[in-house]
C-alpha positions as CSV (number, residue, x, y, z in Angstrom):
1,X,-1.5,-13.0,-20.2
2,X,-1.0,-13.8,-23.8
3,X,-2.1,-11.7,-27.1
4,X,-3.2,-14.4,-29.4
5,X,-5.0,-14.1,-32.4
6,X,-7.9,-15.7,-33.4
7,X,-9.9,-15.5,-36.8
8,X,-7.6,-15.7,-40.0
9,X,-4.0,-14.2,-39.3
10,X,-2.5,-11.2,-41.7
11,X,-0.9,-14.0,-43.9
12,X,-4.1,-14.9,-45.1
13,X,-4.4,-11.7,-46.5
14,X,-1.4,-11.4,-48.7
15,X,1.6,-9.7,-47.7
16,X,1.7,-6.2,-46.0
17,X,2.9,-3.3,-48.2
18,X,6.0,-2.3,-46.3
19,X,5.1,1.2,-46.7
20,X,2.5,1.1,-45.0
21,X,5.2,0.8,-41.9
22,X,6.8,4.1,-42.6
23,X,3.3,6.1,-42.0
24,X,3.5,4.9,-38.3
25,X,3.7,7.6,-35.6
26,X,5.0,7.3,-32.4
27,X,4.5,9.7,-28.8
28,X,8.1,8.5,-26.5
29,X,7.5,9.3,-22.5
30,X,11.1,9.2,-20.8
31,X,13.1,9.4,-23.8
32,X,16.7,9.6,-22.3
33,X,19.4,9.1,-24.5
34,X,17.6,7.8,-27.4
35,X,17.6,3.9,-27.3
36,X,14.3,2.9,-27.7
37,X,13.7,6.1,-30.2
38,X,16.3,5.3,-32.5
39,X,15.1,1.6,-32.7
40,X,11.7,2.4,-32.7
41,X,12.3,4.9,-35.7
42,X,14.4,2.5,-37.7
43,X,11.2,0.3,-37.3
44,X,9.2,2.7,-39.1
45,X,7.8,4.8,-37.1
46,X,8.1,8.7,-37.1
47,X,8.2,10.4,-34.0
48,X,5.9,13.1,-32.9
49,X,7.0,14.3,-29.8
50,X,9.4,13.0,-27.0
51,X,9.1,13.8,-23.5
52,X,12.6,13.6,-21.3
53,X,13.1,15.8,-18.1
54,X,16.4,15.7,-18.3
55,X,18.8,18.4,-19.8
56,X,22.0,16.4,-21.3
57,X,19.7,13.3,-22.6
58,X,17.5,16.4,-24.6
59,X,20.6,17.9,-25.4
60,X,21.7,14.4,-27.0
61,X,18.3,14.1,-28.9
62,X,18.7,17.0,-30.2
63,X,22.4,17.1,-31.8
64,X,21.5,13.9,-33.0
65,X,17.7,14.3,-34.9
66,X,17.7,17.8,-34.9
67,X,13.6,17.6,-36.5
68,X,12.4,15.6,-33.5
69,X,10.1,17.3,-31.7
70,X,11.5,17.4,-27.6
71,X,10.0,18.3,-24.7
72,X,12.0,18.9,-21.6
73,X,9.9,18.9,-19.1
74,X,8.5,16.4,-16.4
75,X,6.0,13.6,-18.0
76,X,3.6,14.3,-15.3
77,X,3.2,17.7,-16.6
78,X,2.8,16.5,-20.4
79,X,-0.4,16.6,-21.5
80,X,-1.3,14.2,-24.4
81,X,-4.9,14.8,-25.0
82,X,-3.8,17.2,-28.1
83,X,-2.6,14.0,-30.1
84,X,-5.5,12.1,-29.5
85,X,-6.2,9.6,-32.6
86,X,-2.7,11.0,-34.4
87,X,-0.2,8.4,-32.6
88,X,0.2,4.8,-33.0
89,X,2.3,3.7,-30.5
90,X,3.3,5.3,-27.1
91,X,6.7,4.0,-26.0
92,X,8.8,4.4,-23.3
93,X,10.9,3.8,-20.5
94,X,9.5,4.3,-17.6
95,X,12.0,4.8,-14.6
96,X,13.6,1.6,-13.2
97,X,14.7,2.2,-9.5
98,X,11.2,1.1,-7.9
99,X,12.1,-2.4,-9.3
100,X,15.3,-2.8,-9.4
101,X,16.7,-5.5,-7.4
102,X,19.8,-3.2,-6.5
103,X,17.3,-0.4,-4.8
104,X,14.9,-0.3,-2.5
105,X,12.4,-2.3,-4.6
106,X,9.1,-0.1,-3.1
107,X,7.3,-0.4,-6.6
108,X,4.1,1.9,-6.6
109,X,5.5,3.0,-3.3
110,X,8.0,4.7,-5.2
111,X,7.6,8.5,-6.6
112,X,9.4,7.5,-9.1
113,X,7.1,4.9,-10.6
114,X,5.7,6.4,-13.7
115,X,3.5,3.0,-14.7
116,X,0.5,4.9,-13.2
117,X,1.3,8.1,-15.8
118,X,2.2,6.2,-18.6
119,X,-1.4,4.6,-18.5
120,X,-3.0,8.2,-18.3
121,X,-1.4,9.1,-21.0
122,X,-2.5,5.9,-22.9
123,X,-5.9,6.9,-22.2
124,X,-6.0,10.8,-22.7
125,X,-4.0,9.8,-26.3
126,X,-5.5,6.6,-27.2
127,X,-2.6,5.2,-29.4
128,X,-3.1,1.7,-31.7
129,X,-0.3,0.1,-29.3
130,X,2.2,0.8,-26.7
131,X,5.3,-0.4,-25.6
132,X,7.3,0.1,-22.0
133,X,10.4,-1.3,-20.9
134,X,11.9,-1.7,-17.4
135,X,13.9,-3.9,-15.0
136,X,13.5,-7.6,-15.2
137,X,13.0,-7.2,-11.7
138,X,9.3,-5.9,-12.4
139,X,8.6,-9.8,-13.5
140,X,9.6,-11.5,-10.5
141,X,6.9,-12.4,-8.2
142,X,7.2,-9.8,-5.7
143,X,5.6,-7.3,-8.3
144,X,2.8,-9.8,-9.4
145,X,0.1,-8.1,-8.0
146,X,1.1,-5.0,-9.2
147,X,1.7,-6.2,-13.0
148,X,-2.0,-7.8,-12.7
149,X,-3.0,-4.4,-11.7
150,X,-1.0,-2.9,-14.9
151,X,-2.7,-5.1,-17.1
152,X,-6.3,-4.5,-15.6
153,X,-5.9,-0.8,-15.7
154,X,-5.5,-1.0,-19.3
155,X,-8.4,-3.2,-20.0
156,X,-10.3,-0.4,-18.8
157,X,-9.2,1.5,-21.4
158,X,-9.6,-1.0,-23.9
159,X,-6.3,-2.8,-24.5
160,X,-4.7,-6.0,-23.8
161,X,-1.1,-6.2,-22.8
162,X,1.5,-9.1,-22.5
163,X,4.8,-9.1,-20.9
164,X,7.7,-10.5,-21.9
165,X,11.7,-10.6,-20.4
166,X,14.3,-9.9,-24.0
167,X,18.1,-10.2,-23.8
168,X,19.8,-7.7,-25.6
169,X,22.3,-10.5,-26.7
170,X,19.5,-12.1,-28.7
171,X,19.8,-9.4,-30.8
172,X,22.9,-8.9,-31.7
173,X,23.9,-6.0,-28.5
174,X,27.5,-7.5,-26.9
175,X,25.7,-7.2,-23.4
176,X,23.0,-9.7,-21.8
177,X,20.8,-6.9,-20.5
178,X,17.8,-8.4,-19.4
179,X,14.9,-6.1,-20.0
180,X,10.9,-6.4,-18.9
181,X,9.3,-5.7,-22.4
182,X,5.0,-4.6,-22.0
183,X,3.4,-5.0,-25.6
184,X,-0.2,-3.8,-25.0
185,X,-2.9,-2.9,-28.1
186,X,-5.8,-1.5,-28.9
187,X,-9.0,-4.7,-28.8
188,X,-9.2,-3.8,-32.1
189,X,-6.1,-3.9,-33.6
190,X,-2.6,-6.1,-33.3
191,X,-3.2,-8.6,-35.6
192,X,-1.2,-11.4,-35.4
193,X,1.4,-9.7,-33.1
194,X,4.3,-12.2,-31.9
195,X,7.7,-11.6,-29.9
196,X,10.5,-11.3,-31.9
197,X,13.0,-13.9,-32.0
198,X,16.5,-14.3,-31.5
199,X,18.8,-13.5,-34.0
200,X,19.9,-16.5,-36.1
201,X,23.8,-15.2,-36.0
202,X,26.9,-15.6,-33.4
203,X,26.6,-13.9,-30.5
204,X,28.8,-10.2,-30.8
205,X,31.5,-10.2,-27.9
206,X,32.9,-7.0,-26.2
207,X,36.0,-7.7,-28.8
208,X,33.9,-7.7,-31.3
209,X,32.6,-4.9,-31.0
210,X,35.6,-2.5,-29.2
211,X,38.3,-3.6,-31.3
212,X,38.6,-0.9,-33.8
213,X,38.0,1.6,-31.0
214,X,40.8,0.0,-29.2
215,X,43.0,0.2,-32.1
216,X,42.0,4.1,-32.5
217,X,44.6,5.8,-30.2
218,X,47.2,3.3,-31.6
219,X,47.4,0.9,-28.9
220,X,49.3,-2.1,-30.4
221,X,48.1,-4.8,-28.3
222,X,44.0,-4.1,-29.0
223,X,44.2,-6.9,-31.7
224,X,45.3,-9.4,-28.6
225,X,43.0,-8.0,-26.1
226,X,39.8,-8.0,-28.5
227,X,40.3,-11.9,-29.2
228,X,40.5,-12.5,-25.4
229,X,37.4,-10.6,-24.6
230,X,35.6,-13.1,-26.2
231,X,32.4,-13.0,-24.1
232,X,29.3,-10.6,-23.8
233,X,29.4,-7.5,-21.0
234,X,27.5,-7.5,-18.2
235,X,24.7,-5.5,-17.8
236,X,26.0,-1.8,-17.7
237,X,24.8,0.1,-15.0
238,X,24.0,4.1,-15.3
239,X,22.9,5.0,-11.9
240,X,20.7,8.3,-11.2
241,X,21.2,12.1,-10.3
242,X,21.3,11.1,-6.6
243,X,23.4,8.0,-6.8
244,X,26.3,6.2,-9.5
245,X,29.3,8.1,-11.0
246,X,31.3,6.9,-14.6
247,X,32.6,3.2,-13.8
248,X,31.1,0.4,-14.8
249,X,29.1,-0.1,-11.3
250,X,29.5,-2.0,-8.1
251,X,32.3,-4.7,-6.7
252,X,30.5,-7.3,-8.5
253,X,30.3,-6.2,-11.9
254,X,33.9,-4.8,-12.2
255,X,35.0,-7.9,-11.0
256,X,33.3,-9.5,-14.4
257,X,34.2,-7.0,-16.4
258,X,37.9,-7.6,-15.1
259,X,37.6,-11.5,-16.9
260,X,37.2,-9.8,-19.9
261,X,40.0,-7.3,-19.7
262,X,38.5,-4.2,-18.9
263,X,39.1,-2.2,-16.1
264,X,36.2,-1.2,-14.3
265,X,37.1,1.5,-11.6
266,X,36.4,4.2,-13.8
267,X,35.4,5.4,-17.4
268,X,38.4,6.8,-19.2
269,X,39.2,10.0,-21.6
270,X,40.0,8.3,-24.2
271,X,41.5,4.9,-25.3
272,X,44.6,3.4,-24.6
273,X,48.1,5.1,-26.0
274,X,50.6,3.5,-27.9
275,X,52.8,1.5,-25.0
276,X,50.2,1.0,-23.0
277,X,50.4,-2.1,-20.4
278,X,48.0,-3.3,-17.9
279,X,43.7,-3.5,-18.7
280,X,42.9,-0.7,-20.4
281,X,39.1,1.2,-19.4
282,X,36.1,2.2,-21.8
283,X,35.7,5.4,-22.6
284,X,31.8,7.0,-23.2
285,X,32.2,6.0,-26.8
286,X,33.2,2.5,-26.0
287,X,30.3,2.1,-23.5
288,X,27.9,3.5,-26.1
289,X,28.8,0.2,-28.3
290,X,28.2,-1.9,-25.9
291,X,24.5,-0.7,-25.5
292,X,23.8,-1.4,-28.9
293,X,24.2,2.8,-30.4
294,X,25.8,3.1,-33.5
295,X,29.1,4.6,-33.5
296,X,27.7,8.1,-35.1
297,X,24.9,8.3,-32.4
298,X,26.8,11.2,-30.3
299,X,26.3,11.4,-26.0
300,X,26.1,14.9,-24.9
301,X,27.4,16.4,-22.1
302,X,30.5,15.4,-19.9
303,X,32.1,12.3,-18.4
304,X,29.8,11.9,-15.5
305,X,26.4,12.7,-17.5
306,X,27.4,10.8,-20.8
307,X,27.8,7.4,-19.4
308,X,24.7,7.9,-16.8
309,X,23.1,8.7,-20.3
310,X,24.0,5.4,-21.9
311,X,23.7,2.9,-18.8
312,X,20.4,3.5,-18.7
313,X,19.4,3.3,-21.9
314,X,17.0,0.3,-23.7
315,X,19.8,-0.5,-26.5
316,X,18.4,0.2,-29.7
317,X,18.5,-3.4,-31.5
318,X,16.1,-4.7,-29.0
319,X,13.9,-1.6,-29.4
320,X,13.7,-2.2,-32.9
321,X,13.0,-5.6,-33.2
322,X,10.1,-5.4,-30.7
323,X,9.0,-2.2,-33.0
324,X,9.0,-4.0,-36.6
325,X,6.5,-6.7,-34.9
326,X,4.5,-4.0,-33.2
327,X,4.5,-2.3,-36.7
328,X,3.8,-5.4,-38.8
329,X,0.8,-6.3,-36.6
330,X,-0.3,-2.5,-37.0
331,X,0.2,-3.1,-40.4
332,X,-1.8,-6.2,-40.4
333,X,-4.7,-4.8,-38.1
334,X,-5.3,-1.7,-40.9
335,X,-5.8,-4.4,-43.5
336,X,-8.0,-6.8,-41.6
337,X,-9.9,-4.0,-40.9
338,X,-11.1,-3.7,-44.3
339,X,-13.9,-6.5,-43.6
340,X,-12.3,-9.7,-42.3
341,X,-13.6,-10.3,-39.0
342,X,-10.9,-11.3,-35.7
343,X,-10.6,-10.4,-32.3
344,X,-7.6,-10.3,-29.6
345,X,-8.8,-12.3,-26.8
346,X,-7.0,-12.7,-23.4
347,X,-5.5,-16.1,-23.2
C-alpha cells in the first residue's frame, strides 16, 4: 500500500513556515532508551508523554530530558483517551521478538506483540499521524497476512498506512540496521508525505565514528585501528530480560565484528590503556555511537542494562529523518486545509 497524494501538492502552496514544525506534539508507546524520541524531538515535535515499562530505559529518559513527561508503567495499562485531539503523532517501538528472525517468529501469537495496543491507542487518542518501527523481519512474507490485517485495522479507524524497510547507514548511523518503518495518517491529513532519502554523504565507518573514543584512555594505536575499521557495524543486538548479556551477540556477529577489529565476547569498562595489544572491545559509550546517540546522550544503569538499553534502540538519525517528513506533510495538511481540496487514496 502506497500514501500518494492527489490534488495539488503542499509546493503549490508556497513554502511551509518552519515553525509551524515546532508546534507538533507527540504521545511515544515503548520508549526505551530514547532513539526514536530524541529523533522525533529534533524533528520538531514536543513530547507529551512517554510510556516505557522498564526501570533503567525511564531512568535514562529522565537524566537526560528531565521535563519529559514518563510513564513507567505497562502500555497495556496506559490509557490515552485523556489526550484525545492534543497529539499529532503516536510513535513507537513496539517490541521486536514476535518477528524476529532469531526468535520464535509466533507474531500475534506472541504476548509480546504490542501491534494490536498500539492501534487502540491510535484510536482512543486519534493523532494526525503515527509512526512504528520493528524488525525487518515483520516485512517478509510470512507476516503478510498479518501486515494486511495492520493496515485494515487502521482504516477502520480512518487512516492509511504504508510500510517501508530504512537502513540506518542511509543516514549517516555507522551500522546497517535494517528497520520495518509504518507511516500511517489521518484520511485527512499527510499531504504530500514521501520517504526520506538517503543521505547524499560518505557512508560513516565504525573508525569514523570510535576513533576519538579510542584515543580517550591514551591507547596509541586507535589512530591505526580506526583507519582499518573502515566498514559499517553490524546490526547490534540488545537481547531481553530473559535472554542476551553485554557482547555484541551470537557466533555470527562477533565473527563480523572481529574483520573490523573489535572484539566481540564481551562489552568492556572502559577503553583500551596505553600499551595495549590485541583487538580492543566497546565499551557502553562506544556502542551508544554506533546506534546513532550523540555522545552527551547518557545510558543509565550498569553494564548489563546499558548496552540491552542501546541494542535495542531505533538510532536516532533514522527517527528523525522519517519525523521531518512526517512533520512537513503535517505541516502541509494544516495549510491545505485552509480550502484547497485533496485526498490520500490507497494506491
Amino acid at each position: 500500500m502506497q500514501l500518494r497524494l492527489v490534488g495539488p501538492s503542499p509546493a503549490t502552496l508556497g513554502p511551509v513556515d518552519a515553525g509551524s514544525a515546532q508546534s507538533l506534539t507527540s504521545l511515544e508507546i515503548c520508549s526505551g532508551a530514547g532513539g526514536q524520541a530524541l529523533g522525533i524531538e529534533n524533528a520538531g515535535f514536543e513530547h507529551t508523554a512517554l510510556v516505557e515499562v522498564e526501570r533503567w530505559p525511564c531512568e535514562t529518559l529522565r537524566q537526560n530530558r528531565p521535563s519529559w513527561t514518563v510513564f513507567e508503567q505497562d502500555v497495556r495499562l496506559f490509557d490515552a483517551k485523556p489526550y484525545r485531539g492534543a497529539i499529532d503523532l503516536l510513535a513507537g517501538g513496539v517490541p521486536c521478538p514476535p518477528f524476529s528472525i532469531a526468535g520464535l517468529r509466533r507474531g500475534h501469537l506472541d504476548d509480546r506483540d504490542l501491534f494490536p495496543r498500539a492501534i487502540t491507542l491510535v484510536r482512543n487518542c486519534e493523532p494526525r499521524a503515527v509512526m512504528l518501527e520493528n524488525v525487518k523481519g515483520l516485512l517478509s512474507s510470512e507476516f503478510r497476512e498479518y501486515r494486511v490485517k495492520i493496515e485494515r485495522d487502521l482504516r477502520t479507524y480512518g487512516y492509511v498506512s504504508d510500510w517501508k524497510l530504512l537502513n540506518a547507514s542511509d543516514y549517516g548511523v555507522p551500522q546497517l540496521r535494517p528497520r520495518a518503518i509504518l507511516v500511517a495518517f489521518r484520511e485527512d491529513q499527510g499531504r504530500g508525505f514521501d520517504w526520506p532519502d538517503p543521505l547524499d554523504a560518505p557512508v560513516a565507518t565504525v573508525g569514523d565514528a570510535l576513533r576519538q573514543e579510542m584515543r580517550s584512555n591514551g591507547w596509541e594505536g586507535a589512530d591505526a585501528w580506526a583507519d582499518a575499521a573502515n566498514q559499517i557495524a553490524p546490526t547490534l543486538v540488545g537481547g531481553s530480560r530473559l535472554h542476551g548479556g553485554p557482547d555484541l551477540g551470537p557466533t555470527r556477529a562477533r565473527e563480523a565484528w572481529a574483520r573490523l577489529g573489535v572484539d566481540g565476547r564481551s562489552i568492556a569498562d572502559e577503553a583500551p590503556p596505553p600499551g595495549f595489544t590485541g583487538m580492543p572491545r566497546l565499551t557502553v559509550p562506544m556502542t551508544a555511537l554506533i546506534q546513532g546517540f550523540p555522545a552527551d546522550w547518557k545510558i543509565a544503569g550498569r553494564k548489563t542494562a546499558a548496552y540491552r538499553q542501546i541494542g535495542n534502540a531505533f538510532p536516532p538519525p533514522v527517527a528523525e529523518a522519517v519525523g521531518k517528513r512526517i512533520a512537513l506533510a503535517l505541516s502541509g495538511s494544516a495549510a491545505l486545509s485552509t480550502g484547497v481540496a485533496a485526498t490520500i487514496q490507497v494506491g
